[in-house]
VEXMI-179539 format. One record per residue: residue in three letters; chain; x, y, z of N, C-alpha, C in turn. Coordinates in nm, 3 decimals. Layout:
! VEXMI-179539
<site><residuo>ALA</residuo><cadena>A</cadena><n_px>X</n_px><n_py>Y</n_py><n_pz>Z</n_pz><ca_px>X</ca_px><ca_py>Y</ca_py><ca_pz>Z</ca_pz><c_px>X</c_px><c_py>Y</c_py><c_pz>Z</c_pz></site>
...
This chain:
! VEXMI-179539
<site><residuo>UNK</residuo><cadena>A</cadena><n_px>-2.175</n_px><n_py>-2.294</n_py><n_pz>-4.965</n_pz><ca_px>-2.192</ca_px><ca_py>-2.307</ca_py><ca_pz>-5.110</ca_pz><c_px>-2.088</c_px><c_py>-2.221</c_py><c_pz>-5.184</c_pz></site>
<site><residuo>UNK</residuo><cadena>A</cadena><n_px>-2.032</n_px><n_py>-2.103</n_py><n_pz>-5.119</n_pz><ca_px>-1.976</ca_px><ca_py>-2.026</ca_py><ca_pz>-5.198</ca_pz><c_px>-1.801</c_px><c_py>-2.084</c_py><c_pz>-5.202</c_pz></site>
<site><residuo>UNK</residuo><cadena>A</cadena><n_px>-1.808</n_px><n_py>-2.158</n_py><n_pz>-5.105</n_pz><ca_px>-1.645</ca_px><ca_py>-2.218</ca_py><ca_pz>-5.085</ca_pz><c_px>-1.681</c_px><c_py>-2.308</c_py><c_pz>-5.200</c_pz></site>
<site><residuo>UNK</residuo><cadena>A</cadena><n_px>-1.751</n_px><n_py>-2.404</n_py><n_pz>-5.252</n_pz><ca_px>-1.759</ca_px><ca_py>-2.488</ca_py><ca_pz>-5.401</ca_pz><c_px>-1.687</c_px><c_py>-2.408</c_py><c_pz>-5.482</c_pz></site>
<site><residuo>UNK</residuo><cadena>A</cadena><n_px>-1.778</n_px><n_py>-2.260</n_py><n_pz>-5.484</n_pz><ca_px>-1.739</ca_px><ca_py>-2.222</ca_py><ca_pz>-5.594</ca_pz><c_px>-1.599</c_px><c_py>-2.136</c_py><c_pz>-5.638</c_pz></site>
<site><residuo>UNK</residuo><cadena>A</cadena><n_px>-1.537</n_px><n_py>-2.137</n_py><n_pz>-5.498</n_pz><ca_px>-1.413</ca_px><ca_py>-2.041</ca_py><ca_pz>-5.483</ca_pz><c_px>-1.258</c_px><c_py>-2.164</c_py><c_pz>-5.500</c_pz></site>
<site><residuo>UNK</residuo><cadena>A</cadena><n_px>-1.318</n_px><n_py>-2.263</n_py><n_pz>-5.441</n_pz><ca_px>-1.221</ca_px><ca_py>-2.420</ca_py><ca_pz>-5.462</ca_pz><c_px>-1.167</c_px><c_py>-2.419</c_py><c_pz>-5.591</c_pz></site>
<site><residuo>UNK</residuo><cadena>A</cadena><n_px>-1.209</n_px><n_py>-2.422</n_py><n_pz>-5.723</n_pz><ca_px>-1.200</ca_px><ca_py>-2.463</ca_py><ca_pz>-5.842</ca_pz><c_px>-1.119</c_px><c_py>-2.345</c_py><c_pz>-5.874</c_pz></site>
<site><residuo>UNK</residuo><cadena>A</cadena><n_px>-1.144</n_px><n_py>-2.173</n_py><n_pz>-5.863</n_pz><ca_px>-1.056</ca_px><ca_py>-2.041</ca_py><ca_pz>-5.884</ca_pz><c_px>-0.924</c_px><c_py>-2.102</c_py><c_pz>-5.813</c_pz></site>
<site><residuo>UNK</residuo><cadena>A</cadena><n_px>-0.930</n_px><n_py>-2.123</n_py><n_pz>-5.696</n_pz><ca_px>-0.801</ca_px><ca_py>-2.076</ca_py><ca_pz>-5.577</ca_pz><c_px>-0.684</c_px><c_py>-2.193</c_py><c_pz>-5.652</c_pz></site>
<site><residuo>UNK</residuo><cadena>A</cadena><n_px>-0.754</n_px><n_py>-2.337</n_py><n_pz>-5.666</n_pz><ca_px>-0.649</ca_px><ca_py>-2.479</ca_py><ca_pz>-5.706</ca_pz><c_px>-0.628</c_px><c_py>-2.379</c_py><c_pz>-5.891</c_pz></site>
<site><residuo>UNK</residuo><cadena>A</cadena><n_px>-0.703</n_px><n_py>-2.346</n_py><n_pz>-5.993</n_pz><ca_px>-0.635</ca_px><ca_py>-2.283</ca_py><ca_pz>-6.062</ca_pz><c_px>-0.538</c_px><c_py>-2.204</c_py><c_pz>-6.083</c_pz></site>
<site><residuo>UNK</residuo><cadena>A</cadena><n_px>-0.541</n_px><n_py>-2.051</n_py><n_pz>-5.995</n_pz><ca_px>-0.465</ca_px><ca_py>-1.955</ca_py><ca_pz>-5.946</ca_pz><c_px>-0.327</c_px><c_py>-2.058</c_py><c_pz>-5.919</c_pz></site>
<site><residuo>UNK</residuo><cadena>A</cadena><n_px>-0.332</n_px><n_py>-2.153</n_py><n_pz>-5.809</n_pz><ca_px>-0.273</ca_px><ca_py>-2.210</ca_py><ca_pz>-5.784</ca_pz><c_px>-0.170</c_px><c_py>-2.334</c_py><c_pz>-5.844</c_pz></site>
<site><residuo>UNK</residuo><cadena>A</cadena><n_px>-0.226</n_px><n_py>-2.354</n_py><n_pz>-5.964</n_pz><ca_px>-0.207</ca_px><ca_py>-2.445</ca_py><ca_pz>-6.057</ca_pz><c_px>-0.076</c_px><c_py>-2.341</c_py><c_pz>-6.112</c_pz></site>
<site><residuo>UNK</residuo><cadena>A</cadena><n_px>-0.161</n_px><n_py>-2.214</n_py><n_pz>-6.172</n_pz><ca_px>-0.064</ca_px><ca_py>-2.140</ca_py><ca_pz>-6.276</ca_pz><c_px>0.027</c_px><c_py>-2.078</c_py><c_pz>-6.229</c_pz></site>
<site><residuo>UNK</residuo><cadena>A</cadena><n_px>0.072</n_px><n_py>-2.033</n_py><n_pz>-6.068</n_pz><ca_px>0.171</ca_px><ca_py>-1.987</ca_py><ca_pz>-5.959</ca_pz><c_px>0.296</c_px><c_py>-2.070</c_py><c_pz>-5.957</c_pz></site>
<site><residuo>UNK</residuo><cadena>A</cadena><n_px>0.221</n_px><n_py>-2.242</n_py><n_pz>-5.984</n_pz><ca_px>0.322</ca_px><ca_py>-2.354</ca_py><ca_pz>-6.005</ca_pz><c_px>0.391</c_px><c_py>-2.370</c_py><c_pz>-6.140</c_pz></site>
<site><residuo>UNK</residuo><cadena>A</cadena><n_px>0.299</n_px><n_py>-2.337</n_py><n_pz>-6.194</n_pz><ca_px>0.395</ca_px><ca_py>-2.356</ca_py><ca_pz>-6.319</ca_pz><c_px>0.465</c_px><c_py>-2.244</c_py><c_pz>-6.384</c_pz></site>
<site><residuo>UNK</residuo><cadena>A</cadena><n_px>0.420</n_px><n_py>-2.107</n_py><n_pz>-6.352</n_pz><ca_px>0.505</ca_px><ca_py>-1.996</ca_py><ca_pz>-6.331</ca_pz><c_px>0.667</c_px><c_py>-2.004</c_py><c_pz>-6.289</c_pz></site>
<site><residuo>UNK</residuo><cadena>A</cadena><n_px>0.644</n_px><n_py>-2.095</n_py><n_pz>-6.180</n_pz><ca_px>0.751</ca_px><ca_py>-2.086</ca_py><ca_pz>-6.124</ca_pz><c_px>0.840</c_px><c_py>-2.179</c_py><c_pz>-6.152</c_pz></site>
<site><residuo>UNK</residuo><cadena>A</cadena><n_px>0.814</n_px><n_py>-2.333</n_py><n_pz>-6.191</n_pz><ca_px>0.862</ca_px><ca_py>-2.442</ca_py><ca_pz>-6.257</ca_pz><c_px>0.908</c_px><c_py>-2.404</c_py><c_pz>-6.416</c_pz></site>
<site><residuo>UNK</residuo><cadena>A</cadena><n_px>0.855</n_px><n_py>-2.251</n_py><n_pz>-6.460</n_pz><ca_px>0.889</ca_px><ca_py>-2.223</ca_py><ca_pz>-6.610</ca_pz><c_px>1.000</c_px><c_py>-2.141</c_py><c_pz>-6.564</c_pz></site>
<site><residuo>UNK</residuo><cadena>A</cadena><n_px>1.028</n_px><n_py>-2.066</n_py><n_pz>-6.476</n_pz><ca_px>1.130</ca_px><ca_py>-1.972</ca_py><ca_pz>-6.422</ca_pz><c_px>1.229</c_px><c_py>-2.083</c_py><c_pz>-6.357</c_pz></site>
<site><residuo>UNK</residuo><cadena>A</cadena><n_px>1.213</n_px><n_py>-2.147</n_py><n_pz>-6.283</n_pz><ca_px>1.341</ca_px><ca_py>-2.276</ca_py><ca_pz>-6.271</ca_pz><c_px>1.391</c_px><c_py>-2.343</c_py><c_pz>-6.368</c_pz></site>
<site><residuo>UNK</residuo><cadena>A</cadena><n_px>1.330</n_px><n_py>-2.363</n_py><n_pz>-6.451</n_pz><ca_px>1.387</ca_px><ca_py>-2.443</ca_py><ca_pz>-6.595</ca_pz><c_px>1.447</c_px><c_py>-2.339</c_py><c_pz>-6.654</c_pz></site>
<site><residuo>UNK</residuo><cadena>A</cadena><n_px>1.390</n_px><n_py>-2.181</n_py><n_pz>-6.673</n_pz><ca_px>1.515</ca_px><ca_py>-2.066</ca_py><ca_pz>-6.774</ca_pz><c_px>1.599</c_px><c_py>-2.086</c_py><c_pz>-6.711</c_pz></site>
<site><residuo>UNK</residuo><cadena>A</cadena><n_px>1.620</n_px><n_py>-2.063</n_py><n_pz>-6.579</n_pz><ca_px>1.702</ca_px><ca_py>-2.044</ca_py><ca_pz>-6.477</ca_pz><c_px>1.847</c_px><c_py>-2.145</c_py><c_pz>-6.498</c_pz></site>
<site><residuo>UNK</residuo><cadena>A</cadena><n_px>1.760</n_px><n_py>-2.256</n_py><n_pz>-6.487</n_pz><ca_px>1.860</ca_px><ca_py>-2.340</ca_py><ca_pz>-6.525</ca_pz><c_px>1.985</c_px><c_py>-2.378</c_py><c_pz>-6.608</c_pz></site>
<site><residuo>UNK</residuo><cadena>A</cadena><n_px>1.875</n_px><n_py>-2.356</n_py><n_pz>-6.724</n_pz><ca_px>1.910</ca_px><ca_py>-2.331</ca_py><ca_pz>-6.849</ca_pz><c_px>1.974</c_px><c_py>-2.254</c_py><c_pz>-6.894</c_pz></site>
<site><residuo>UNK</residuo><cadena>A</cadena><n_px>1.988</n_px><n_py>-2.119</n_py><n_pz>-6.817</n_pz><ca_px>2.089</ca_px><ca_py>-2.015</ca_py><ca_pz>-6.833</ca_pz><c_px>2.202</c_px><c_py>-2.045</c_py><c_pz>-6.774</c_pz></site>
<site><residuo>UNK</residuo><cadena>A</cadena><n_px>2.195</n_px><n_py>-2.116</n_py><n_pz>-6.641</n_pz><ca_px>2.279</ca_px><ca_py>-2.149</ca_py><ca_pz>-6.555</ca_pz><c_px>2.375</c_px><c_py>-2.268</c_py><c_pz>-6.648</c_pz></site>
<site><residuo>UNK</residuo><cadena>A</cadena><n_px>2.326</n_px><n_py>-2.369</n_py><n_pz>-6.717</n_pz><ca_px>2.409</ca_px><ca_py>-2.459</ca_py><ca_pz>-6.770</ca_pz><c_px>2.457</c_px><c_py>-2.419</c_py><c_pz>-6.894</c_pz></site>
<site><residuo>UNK</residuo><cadena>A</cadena><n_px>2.435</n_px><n_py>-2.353</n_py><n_pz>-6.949</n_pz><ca_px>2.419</ca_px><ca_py>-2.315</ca_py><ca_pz>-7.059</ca_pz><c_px>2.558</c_px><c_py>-2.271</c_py><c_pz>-7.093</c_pz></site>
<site><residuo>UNK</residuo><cadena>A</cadena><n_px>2.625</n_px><n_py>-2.125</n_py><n_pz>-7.021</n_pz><ca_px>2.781</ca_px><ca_py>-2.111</ca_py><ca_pz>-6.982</ca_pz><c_px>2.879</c_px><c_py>-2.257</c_py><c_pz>-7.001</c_pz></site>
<site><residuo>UNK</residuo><cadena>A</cadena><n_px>2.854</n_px><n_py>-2.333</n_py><n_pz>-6.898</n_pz><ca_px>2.922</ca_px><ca_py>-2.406</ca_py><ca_pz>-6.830</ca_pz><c_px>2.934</c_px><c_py>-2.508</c_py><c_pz>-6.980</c_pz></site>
<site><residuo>UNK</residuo><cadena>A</cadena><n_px>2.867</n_px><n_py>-2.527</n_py><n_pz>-7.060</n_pz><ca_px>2.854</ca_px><ca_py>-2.655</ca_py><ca_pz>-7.174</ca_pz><c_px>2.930</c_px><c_py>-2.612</c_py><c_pz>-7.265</c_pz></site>
């Protein structure tokens, strides 16, 4: 029962790790092209 309730935390945690990091690849980027234009 307690894994129900730990599923829904861990895929969140997990949710916001992804998009943490998909927001840091896009600055990234963006800094990166940014010069070059």
């Amino acid at each position: 029962m307690t894994s129900t309730n730990l599923e829904p935390s861990f895929f969140l945690s997990l949710a916001l790790i992804r998009l943490k990091g998909q927001s840091a690849l896009v600055s990234r980027a963006g800094n990166d092209s940014s010069p070059f234009e």
